[in-house]
N, C-alpha and C positions, 0 to 999 in steps of 0.2 A: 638519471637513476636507473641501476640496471632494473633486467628484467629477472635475473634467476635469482629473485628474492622466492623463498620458499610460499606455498600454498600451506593454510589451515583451511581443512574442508568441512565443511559442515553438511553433510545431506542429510534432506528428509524421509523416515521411510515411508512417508507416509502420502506424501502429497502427489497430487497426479497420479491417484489410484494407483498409488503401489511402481509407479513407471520411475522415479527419479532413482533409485538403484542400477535400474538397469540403463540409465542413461550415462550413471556415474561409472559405469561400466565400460561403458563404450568412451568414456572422455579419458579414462588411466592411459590407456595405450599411448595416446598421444604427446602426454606429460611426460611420459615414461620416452618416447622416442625423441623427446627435447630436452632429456636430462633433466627433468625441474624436479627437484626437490617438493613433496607435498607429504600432511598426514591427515588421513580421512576419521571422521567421525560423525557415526550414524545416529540421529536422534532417536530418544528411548520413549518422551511422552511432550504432550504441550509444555510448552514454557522451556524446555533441556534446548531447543538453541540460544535462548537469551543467557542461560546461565554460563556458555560452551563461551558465547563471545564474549562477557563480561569477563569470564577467568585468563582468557585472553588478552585482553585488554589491560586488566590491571598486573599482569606479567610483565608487559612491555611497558605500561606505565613508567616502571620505576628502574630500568635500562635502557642503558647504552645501543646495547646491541639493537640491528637492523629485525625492523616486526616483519614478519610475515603480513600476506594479502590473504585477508580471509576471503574465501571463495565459497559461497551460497549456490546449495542446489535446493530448489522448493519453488514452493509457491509464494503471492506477494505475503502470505502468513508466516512461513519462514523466514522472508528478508523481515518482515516486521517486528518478528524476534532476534534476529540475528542486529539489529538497525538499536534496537532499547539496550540490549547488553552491551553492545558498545559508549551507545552515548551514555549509560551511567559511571561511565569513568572520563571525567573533562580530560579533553585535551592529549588522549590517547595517540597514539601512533598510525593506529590500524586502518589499512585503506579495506573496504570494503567491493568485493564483485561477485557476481550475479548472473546465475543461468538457468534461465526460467522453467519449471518445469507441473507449474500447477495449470489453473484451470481457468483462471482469468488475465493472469499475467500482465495485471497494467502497466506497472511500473516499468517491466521493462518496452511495452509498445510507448509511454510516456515520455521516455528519456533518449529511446533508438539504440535499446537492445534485440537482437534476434530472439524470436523462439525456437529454432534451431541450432540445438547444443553441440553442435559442433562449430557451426559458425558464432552463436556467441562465445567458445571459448576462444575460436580465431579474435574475437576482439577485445578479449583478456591478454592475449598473448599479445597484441599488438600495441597495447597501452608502452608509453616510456616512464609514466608518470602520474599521479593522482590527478583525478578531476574533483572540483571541489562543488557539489550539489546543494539547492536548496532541501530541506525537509522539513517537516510543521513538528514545531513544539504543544505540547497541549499540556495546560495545567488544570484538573481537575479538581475544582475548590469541592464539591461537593464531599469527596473519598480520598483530598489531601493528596494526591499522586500528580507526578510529573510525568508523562511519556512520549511518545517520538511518533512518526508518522510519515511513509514515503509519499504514501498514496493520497488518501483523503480520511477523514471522518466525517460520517452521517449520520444525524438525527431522523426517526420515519420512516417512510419509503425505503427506501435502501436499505436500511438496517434491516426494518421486518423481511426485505427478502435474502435477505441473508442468514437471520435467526432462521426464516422458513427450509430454506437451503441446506442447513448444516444439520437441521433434522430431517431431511429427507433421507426415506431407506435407499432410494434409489440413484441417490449422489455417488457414491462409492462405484457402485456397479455401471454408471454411464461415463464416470472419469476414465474406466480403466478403458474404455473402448473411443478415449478421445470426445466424448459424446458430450462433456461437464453443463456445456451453453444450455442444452435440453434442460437440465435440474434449474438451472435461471429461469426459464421462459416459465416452466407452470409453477415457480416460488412468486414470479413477477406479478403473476393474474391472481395469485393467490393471497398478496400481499396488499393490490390495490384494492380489493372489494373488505382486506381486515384493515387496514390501516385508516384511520378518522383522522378529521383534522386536528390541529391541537396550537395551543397559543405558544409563540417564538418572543424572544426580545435579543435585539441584536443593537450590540454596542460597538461603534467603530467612527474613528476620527473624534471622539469624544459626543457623538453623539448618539442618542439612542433611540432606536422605530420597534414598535411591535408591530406583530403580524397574528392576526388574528385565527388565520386558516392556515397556518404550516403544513406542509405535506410530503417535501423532501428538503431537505435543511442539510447541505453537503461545502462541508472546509475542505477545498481541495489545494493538493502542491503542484498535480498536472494537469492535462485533459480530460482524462477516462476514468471512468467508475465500470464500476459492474459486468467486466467480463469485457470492456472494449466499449462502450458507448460513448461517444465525446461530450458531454458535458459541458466541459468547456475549453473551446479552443487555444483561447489566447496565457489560458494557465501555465504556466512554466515554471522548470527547477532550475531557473537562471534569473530570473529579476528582481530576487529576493521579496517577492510579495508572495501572499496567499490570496486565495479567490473562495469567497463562500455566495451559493447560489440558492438560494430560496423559490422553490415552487410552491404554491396556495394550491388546496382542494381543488379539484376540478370534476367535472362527472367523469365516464369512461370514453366520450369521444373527443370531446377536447381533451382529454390525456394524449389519448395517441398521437393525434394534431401535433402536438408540445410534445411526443416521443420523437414522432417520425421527424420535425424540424430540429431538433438536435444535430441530425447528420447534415444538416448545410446553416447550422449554429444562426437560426433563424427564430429559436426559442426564446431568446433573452429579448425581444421586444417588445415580446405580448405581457400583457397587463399582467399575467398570474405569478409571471418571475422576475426575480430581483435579484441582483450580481452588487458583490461589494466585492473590492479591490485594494489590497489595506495590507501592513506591516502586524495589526495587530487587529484582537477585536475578541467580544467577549460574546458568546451565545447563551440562553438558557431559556430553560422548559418548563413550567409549573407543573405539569401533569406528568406521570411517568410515560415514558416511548421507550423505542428499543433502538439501541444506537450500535456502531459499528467501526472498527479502526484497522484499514486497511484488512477488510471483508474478512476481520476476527470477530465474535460476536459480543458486546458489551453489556448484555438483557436487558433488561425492561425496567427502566428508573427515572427518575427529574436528571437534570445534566444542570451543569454549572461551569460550561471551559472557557477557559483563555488560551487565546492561540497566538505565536508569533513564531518566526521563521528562526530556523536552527539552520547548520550545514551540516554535514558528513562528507569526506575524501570516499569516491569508488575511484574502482580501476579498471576502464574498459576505453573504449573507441567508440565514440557515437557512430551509428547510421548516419549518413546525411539521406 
């Protein structure tokens, strides 16, 4: 499959404090000195890239002609939009790729994309071909919706630092200086002295456990949540499983304990966490929490999802 299939580009102006412009700035030259064929278009408000690749999508739906590779400049909230408007049209054409340029950027540290938009568009350019990725389906019985997910969903902990997060004044003003991980850190300590435990029931392989102390409740597709933490190691967007990890209440020093052992994935065998490994599986919450889809914020509600593994075709060259 060649490569001078044209570019539809979607940048965000918004993401990564105002830098993904001027990064799409410094990527034209390039395209332009390799002859490719692209047309850019700049998002106007939340939700304008889902609508951008859906229109896309059902263009090419119902032709012949060769789709274009939509090309993603944002954060993992703009692939997250750009990731729904596609998959609301089965069985579309459109490969999907991705140059990171928000503030957490898991998906692409997930998968063995650069954060260096030059070098990962060098591994857009070097693709021949689609690669075909897992992604998490989510059915929302509670609000009747269906949506998509590169990254993970979380119930709790995660979520509230994320709700915390996106209201913080001082998000904007530390993205622009690189600084975004700071607006994590005092959302994190902020979130574990607001956030209570609260009752889970998880349903998988046909069987069902509650948990009495929930405290971070996370369906992930890869390793990393929240700006790069590993989570979970062995998660992948290749084995066609999902992994949901359940952590119980704990005080503040056994949190950290159970933080800091994350980074040599020593977490999962202490008594407060619980790992399910499964094709499918249903979670929900009696009490309202504040949950989170791909660190977009979902507010404060009971949850009712079902989860099981979708794909999406991107187009890039893993890192080994």
């Amino acid at each position: 499959m060649s490569q001078q299939r044209p570019f539809y580009v979607i940048i965000n102006n918004f993401a990564g404090g105002g830098r993904t412009r001027q990064t799409w700035l410094q990527l034209v030259p390039i395209l332009q000195q390799r002859h490719l064929s692209y047309t850019e278009n700049f998002t106007q408000a939340p939700g304008h890239a889902t609508k951008l690749a859906y229109d896309l999508a059902t263009k090419y739906h119902t032709t012949t002609a060769e789709s274009p590779i939509l090309l993603v400049l944002g954060g993992d909230g703009t692939l997250h939009e750009a990731l729904n408007g596609l998959q609301q049209v089965p069985d579309n054409p459109i490969p999907l790729a991705y140059i990171p340029c928000g503030s957490g950027n898991d998906f692409a540290r997930g998968v063995g994309i650069t954060t260096d938009p030059q070098q990962a568009l060098a591994q857009i350019l070097a693709a021949q071909k689609p690669l075909t990725l897992d992604i998490g389906r989510c059915n929302d019985l509670q609000q009747h919706t269906v949506s998509y997910f590169s990254n993970n969903i979380g119930i709790g902990f995660d979520a509230n630092v994320v709700h915390i997060t996106n209201r913080s004044v001082t998000k904007k003003y530390l993205n622009k200086y690189h600084a975004g991980s700071l607006a994590y850190l005092a959302s994190l300590v902020k979130a574990f002295f607001s956030q209570k435990a609260f009752p889970v029931t998880v349903t998988a392989d046909g069987q069902q456990r509650q948990f009495k102390r929930g405290f971070v409740v996370t369906t992930t597709n890869h390793p990393y949540f929240g700006g790069g933490v590993p989570l979970l190691a062995s998660a992948s967007v290749y084995n066609h499983h999902l992994d949901l990890v359940i952590m119980e209440r704990v005080n503040v020093f056994y949190f950290i304990l159970l933080f800091a052992m994350m980074f040599r994935q020593w977490h999962t065998k202490m008594p407060p966490v619980h790992h399910f490994h499964v094709r499918k599986l249903r979670v929900q919450t009696s009490a309202a929490e504040y949950g989170q889809a791909d660190g977009e914020d979902l507010g404060k509600r009971r949850f009712d999802l079902e989860f099981s593994v979708a794909h999406q075709d991107f187009w890039f060259v893993p890192n080994k």
